[in-house]
N, C-alpha and C positions, 0 to 999 in steps of 0.2 A: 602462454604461447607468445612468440615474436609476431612481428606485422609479417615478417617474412614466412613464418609457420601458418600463420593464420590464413595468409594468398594461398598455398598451397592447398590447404584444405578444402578450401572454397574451389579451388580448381577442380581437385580431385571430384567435389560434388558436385561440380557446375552448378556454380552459386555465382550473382556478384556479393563484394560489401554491400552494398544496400539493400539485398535480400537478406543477409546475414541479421544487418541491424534491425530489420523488420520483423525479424522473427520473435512469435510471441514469450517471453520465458517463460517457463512450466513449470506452477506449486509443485516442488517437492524434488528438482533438480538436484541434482549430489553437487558440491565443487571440493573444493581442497578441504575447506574447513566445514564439511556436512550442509547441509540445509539452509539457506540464507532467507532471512526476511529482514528488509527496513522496515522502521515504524510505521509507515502508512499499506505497507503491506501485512503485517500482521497484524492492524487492528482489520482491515477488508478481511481476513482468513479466521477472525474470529467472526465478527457480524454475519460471515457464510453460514458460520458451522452454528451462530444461532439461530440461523434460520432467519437473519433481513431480505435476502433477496428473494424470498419465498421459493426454493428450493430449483432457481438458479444454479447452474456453477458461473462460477467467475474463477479467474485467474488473478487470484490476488496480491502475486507477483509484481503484475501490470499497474496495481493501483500509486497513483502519486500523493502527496497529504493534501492539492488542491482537491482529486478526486473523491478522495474519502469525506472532506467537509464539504462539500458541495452535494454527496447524498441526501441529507434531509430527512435522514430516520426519524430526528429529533422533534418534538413541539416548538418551534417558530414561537410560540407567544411564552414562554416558559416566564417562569417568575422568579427571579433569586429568592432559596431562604433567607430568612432576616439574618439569620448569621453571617452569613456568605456579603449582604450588604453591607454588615457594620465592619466584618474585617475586611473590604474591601472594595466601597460604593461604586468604586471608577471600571472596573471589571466586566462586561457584561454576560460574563458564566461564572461559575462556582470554583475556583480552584479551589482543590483539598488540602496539598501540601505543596512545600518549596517557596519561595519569594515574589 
């Protein structure tokens, strides 16, 4: 929609923009191209459905990649396998693949 389509619509609902952008977006929304998740929302929409937030719902939509690493699912003291150190000491996690 235009800026111009978009005023109207909000009129019609007596809405303002700033109600409009506050609105929470909702897992499972249709848009043009089906279903949308970024990365940090669809790792949050997996962690639900395995059951991290202990049977929570979240709107995983909403989550940003600061939110998703700032959870804390993880052990804090974890130890790199020695593999993981020798191919790459400076790291402090495990990448699997890529550079």
């Amino acid at each position: 929609m235009t800026l111009t389509q978009i005023s109207e619509v909000l009129h019609d609902r007596n809405m303002s923009f700033p109600q409009l952008m506050a609105m929470v977006e909702k897992e499972g929304w249709q848009y043009s191209d089906g279903v949308s998740y970024v990365c940090s929302s669809f790792v949050a929409a997996v962690y639900e459905r395995a059951g991290l937030f202990k049977g929570k719902h979240i709107e995983a939509t909403e989550f940003t990649p600061k939110d998703v690493y700032t959870l804390r699912f993880f052990d804090s003291n974890y130890t790199k396998p020695q593999a993981c150190q020798d191919a790459d000491p400076d790291l402090p996690y495990c990448q699997l693949m890529g550079k």
